[in-house]
Kinemage of the C-alpha trace (Angstrom):
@kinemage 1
@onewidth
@group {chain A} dominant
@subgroup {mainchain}
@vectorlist {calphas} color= white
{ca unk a 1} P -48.087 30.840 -20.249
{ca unk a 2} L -45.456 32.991 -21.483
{ca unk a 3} L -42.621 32.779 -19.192
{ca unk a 4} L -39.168 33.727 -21.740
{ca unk a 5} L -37.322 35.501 -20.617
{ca unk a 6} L -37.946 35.559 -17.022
{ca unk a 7} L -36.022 34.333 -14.247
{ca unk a 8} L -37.916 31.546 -11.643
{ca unk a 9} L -37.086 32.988 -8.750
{ca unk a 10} L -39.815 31.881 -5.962
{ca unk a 11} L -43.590 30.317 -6.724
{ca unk a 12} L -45.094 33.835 -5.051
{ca unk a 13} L -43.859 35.328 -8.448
{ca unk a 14} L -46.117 33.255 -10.404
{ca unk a 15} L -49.692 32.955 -11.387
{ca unk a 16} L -51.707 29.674 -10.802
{ca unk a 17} L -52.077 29.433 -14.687
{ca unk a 18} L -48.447 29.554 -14.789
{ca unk a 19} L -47.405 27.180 -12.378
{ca unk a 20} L -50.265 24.950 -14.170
{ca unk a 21} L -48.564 25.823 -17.244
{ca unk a 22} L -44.870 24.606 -16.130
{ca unk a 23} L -46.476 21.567 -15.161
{ca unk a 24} L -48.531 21.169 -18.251
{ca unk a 25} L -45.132 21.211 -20.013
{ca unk a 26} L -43.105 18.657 -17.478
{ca unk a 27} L -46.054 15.890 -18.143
{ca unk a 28} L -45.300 16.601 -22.115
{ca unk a 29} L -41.460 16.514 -21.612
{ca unk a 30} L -41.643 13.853 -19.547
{ca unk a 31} L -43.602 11.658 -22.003
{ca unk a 32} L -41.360 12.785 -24.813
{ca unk a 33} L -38.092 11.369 -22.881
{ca unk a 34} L -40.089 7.875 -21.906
{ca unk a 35} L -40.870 7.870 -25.433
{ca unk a 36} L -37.351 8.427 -26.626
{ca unk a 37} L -38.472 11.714 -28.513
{ca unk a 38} L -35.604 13.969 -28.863
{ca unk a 39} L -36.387 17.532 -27.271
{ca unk a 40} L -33.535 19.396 -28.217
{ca unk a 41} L -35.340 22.903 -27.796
{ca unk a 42} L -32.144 24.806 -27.292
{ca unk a 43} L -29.458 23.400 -28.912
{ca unk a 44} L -26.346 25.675 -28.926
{ca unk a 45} L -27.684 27.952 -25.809
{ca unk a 46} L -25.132 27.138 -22.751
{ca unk a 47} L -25.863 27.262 -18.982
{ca unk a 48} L -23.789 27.551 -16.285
{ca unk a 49} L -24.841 26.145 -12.143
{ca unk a 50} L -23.799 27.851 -9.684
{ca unk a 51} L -23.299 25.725 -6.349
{ca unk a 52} L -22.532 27.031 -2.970
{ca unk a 53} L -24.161 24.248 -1.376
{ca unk a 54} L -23.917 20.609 -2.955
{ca unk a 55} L -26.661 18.636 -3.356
{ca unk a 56} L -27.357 15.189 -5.326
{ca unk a 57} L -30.754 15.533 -6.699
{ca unk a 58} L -30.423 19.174 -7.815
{ca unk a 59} L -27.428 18.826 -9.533
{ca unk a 60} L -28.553 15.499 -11.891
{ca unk a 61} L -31.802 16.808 -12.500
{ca unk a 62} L -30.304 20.354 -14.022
{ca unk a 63} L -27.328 18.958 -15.960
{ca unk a 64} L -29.276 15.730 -17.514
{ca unk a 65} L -32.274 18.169 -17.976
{ca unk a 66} L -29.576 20.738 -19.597
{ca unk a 67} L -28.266 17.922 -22.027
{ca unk a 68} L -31.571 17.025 -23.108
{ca unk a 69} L -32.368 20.336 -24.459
{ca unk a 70} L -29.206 20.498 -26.620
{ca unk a 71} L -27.105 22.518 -24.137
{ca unk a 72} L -23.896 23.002 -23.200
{ca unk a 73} L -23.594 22.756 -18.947
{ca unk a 74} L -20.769 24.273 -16.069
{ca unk a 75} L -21.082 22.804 -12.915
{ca unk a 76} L -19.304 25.759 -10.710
{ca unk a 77} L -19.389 24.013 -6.858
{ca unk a 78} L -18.442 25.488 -3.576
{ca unk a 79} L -14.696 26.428 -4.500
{ca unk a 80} L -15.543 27.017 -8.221
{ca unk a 81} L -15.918 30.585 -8.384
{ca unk a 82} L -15.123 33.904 -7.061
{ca unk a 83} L -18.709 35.033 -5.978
{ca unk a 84} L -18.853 36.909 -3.164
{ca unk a 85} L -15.155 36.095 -1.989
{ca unk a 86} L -13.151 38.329 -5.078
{ca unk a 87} L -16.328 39.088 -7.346
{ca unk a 88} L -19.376 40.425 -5.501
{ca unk a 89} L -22.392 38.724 -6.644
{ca unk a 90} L -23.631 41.686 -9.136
{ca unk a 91} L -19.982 41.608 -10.711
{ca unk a 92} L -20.565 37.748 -11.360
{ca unk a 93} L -23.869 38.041 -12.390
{ca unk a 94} L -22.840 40.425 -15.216
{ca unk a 95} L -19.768 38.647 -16.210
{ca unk a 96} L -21.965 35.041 -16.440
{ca unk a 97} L -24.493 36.676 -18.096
{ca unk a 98} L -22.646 37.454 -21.059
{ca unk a 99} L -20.985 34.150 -21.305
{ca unk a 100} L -23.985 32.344 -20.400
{ca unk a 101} L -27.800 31.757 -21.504
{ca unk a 102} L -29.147 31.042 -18.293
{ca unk a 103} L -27.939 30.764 -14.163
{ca unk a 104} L -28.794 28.286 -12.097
{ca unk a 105} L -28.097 29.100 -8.156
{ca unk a 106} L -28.300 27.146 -5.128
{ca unk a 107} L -27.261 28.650 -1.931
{ca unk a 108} L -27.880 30.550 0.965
{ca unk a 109} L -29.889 33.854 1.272
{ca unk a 110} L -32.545 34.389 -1.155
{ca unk a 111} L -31.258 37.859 -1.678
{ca unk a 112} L -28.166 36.593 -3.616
{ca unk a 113} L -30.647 34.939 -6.352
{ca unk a 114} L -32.727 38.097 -6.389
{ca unk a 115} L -29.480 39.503 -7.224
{ca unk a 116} L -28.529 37.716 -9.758
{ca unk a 117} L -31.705 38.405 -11.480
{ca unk a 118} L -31.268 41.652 -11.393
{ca unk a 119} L -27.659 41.987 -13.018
{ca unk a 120} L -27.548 39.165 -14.957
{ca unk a 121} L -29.516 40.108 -17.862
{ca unk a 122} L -30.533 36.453 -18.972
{ca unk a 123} L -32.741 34.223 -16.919
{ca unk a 124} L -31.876 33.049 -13.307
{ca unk a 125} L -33.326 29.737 -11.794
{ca unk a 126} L -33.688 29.229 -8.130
{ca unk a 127} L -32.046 25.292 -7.099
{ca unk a 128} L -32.628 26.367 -3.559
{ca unk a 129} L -32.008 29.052 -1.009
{ca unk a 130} L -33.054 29.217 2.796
{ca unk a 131} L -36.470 30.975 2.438
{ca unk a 132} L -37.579 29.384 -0.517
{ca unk a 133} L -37.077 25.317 -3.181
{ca unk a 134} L -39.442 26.619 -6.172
{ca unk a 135} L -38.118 23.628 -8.395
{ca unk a 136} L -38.522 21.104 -5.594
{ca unk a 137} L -42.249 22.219 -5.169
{ca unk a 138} L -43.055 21.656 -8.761
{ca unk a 139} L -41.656 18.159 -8.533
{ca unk a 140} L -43.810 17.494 -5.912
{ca unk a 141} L -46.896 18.601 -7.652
{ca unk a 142} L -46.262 16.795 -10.516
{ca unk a 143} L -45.892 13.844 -8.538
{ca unk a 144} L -49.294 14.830 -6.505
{ca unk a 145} L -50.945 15.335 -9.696
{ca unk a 146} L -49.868 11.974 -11.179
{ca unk a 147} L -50.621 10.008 -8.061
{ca unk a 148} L -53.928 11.452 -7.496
{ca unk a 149} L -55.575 13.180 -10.477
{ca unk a 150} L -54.992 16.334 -9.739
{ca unk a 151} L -54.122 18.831 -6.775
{ca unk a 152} L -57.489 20.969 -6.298
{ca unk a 153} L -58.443 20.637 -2.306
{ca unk a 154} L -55.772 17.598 -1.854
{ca unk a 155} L -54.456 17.483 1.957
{ca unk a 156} L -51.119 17.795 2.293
{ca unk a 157} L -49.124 17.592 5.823
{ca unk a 158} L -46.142 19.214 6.532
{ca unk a 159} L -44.487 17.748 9.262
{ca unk a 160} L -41.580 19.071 11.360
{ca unk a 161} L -39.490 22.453 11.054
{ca unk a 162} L -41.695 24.689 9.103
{ca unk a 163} L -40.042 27.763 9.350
{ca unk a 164} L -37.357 27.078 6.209
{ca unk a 165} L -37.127 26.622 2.274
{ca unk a 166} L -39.366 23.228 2.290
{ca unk a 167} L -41.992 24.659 4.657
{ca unk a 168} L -42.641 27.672 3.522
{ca unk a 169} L -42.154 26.882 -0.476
{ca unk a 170} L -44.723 23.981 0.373
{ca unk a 171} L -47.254 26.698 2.023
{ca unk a 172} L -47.202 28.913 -0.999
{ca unk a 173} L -47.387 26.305 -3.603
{ca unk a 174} L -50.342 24.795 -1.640
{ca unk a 175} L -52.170 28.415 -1.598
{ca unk a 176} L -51.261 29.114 -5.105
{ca unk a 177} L -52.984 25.926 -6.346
{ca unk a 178} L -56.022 25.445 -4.070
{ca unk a 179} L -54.740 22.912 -2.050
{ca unk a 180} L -55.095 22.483 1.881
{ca unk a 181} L -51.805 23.127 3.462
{ca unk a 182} L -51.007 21.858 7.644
{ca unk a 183} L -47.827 22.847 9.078
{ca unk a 184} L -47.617 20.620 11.828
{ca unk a 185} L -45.174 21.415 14.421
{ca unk a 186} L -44.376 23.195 18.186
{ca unk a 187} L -45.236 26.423 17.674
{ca unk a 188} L -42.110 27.766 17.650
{ca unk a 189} L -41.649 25.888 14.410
{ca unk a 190} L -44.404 27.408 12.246
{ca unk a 191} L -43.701 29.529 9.423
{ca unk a 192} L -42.605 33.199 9.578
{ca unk a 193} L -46.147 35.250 10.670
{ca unk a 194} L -45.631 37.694 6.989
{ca unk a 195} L -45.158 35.048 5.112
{ca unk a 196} L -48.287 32.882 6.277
{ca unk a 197} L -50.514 36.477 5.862
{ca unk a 198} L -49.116 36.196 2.059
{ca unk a 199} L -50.479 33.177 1.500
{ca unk a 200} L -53.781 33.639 3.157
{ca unk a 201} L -54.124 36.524 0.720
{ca unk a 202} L -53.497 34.171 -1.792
{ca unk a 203} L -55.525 31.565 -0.700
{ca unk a 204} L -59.069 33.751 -0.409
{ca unk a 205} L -58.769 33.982 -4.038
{ca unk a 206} L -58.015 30.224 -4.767
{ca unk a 207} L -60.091 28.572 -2.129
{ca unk a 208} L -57.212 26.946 -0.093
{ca unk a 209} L -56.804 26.146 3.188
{ca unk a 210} L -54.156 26.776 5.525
{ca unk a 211} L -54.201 25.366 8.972
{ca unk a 212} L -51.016 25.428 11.687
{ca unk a 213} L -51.585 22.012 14.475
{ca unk a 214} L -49.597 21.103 16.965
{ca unk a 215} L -50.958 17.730 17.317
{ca unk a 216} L -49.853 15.157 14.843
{ca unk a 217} L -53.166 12.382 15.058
{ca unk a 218} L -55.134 15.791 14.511
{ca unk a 219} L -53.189 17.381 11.599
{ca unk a 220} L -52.756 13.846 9.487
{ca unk a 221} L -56.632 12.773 9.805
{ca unk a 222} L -57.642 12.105 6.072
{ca unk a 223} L -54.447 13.608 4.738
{ca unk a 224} L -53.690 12.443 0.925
{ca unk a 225} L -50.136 13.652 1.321
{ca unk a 226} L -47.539 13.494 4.428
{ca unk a 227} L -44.057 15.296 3.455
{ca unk a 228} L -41.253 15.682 5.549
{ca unk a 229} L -37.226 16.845 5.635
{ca unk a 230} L -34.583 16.542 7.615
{ca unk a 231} L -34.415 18.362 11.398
{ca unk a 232} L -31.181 20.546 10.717
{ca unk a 233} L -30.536 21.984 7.111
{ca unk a 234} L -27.080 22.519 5.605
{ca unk a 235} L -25.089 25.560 7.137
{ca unk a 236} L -26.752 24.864 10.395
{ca unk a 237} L -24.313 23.919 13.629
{ca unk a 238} L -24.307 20.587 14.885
{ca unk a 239} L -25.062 22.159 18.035
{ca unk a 240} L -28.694 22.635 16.871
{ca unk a 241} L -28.659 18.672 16.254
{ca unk a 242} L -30.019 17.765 20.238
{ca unk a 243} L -32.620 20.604 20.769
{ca unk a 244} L -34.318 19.405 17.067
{ca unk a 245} L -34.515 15.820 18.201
{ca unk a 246} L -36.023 16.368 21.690
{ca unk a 247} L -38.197 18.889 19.825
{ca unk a 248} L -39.226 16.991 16.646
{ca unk a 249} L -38.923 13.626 17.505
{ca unk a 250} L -42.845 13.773 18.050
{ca unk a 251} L -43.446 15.028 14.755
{ca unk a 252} L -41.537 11.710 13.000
{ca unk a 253} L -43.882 9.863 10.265
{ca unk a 254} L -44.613 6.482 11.751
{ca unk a 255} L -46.578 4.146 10.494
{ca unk a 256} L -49.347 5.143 13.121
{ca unk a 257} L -49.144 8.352 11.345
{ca unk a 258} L -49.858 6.906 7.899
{ca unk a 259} L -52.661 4.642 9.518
{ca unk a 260} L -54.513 7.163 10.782
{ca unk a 261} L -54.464 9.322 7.585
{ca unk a 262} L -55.887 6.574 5.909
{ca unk a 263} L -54.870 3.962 3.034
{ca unk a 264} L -55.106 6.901 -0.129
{ca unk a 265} L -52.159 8.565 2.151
{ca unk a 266} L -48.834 8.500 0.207
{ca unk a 267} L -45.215 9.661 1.671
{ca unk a 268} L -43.423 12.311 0.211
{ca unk a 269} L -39.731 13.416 1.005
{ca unk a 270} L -37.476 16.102 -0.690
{ca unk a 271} L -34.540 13.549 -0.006
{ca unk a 272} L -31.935 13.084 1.308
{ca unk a 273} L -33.471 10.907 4.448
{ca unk a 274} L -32.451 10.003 7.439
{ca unk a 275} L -34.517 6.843 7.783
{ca unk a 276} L -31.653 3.857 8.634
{ca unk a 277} L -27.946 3.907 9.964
{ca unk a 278} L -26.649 3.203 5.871
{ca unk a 279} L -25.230 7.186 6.198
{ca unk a 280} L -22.531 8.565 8.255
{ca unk a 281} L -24.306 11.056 9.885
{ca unk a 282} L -27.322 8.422 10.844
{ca unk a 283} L -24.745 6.675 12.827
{ca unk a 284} L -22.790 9.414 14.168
{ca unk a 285} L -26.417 10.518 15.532
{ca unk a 286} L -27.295 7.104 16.380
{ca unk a 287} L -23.926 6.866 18.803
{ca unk a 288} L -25.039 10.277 20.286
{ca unk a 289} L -28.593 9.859 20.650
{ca unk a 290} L -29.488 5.944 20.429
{ca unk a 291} L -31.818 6.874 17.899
{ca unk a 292} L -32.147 4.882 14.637
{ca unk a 293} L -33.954 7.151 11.906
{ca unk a 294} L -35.076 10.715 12.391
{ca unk a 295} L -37.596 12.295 10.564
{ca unk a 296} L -39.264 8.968 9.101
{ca unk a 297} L -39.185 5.907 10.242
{ca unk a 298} L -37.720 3.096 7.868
{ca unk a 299} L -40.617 1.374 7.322
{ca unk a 300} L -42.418 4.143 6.300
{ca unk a 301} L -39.763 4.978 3.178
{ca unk a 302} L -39.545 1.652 2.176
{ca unk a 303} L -43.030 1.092 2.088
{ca unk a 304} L -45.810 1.216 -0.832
{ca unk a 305} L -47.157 4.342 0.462
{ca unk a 306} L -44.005 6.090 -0.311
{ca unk a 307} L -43.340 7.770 -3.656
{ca unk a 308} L -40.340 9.464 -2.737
{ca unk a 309} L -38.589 8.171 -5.847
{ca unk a 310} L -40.865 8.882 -8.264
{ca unk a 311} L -40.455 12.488 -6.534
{ca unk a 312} L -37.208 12.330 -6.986
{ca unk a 313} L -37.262 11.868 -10.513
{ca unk a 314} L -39.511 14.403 -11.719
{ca unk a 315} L -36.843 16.954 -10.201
{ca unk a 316} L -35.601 16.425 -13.912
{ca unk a 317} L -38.780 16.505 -15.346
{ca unk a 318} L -40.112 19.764 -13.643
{ca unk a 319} L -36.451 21.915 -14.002
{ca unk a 320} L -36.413 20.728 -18.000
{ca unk a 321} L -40.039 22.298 -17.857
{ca unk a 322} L -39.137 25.495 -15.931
{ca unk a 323} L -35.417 26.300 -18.701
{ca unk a 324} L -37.218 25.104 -21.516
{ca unk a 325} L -40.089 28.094 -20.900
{ca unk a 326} L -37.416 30.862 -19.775
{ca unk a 327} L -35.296 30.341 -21.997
């Protein structure tokens, strides 16, 4: 794996040996940092995170993952720079690339990463856009490899809106590494019909399988992995929030769900989850829809089949892995 250099842009970009390679390098990092092993493998380089949607997870992971390799971190949120208002994004990029060592964006088209990449000059990393979650797919794999072995011919269900970052990112990932993808949804809610004939391209030459069901007992039977996300992403209307719930409610991981994959299945969840009332927007869709969780119910996250925190976690793990080989 020789990745310096190079910006990580979206998973189609990279081999199978690479993405092996990235998470080769988390497991080390990772055991280095339980250890308390210094890995200070660019001390002095600087970075700089560029935010137009905020995020919890994302943010922690690449700042504590920043510090840990000896560099210096800006946080630059929603109202903290001139991109695309003053400063179109090819004027930034060349301005942050002097300054700067690396870019991390997370935002909305995946155009205005591309972008970056191209102008910058120094290597960009993708925290999220609306077609694709690169880092977040790594985390997950990690966590899929640590849980189970490995992630050769390993089921893993998507449920719910398949059609954005989390569904499709999951698809590719799944092809790229010889896994068996489902999308399960309404139809309407499958991935985009180019991107799926990608991945089957991909996945003759790795042996995956990718299957599309509409019926959740069908889709979960003997699944190792169920994932879901939340109904509406950010920069959606609220408007959307009704039509998702009639549509999706279906598709919620119950325990049934979980039952009928079978007791190896294990709960996965990019975070954050709408699973109780504890959040504002839980209860301000509660007192619209009488409808206590969404996309999981509660005692699915809370129970032992659910490893969304150990998920969460390698975030850190898996985004050390990806600036430590770019940069």
């Amino acid at each position: 794996m020789n990745l310096k250099g190079k910006s990580f842009l979206k998973l189609l970009d990279l081999t199978s040996e690479e993405i092996s390679g990235l998470l080769e390098l988390a497991a080390e990092l990772k055991a280095k940092k339980k250890a308390g092993i210094p890995h200070k493998l660019h001390e002095g380089k600087n970075i700089v995170l560029l935010f137009e949607k905020d995020s919890t997870r994302t943010r922690c992971a690449f700042e504590v993952a920043g510090h840990d390799l000896g560099m210096g971190v800006t946080y630059l949120g929603p109202t903290g720079s001139q991109m695309g208002k003053k400063e179109s994004i090819a004027d930034t990029a060349r301005v942050l690339g002097r300054m700067y060592d690396g870019i991390e964006y997370r935002g909305f088209g995946q155009e205005i990463v591309e972008d970056l990449a191209k102008y910058a000059g120094v290597p960009v990393w993708n925290g999220l856009t609306n077609e694709f979650h690169p880092t977040q797919i790594l985390a997950d794999f990690l966590t899929i490899q640590e849980h189970f072995g490995g992630l050769k011919g390993k089921k893993l269900v998507y449920m719910g809106d398949a059609r954005y970052n989390m569904g499709n990112s999951l698809m590719v990932g799944c092809a790229k590494m010889g896994m068996h993808f489902v999308a399960c949804a309404p139809e309407k809610y499958f991935p985009d019909q180019a991107l799926i004939a990608q991945c089957q391209a991909v996945a003759a030459q790795t042996g995956a399988v990718l299957e599309f069901i509409t019926d959740p007992m069908e889709a979960t039977k003997n699944a190792d992995v169920i994932y879901t996300d939340v109904w509406v992403s950010m920069g959606e209307p609220d408007s959307v929030w009704q039509e998702r719930i009639e549509d999706l409610t279906p598709y919620r991981v119950t325990k049934q769900l979980m039952d009928n994959a079978g007791s190896q299945c294990r709960f996965m969840h990019c975070l954050p989850a709408f699973h109780d009332l504890k959040t504002t927007i839980g209860k301000q869709i509660f007192e619209k829809f009488g409808i206590d969780c969404m996309e999981v119910t509660d005692e699915v996250f809370e129970s032992s089949q659910s490893i969304v925190f150990d998920e969460a976690e390698n975030r850190m793990h898996t985004i050390k892995a990806v600036m430590a080989a770019t940069l």
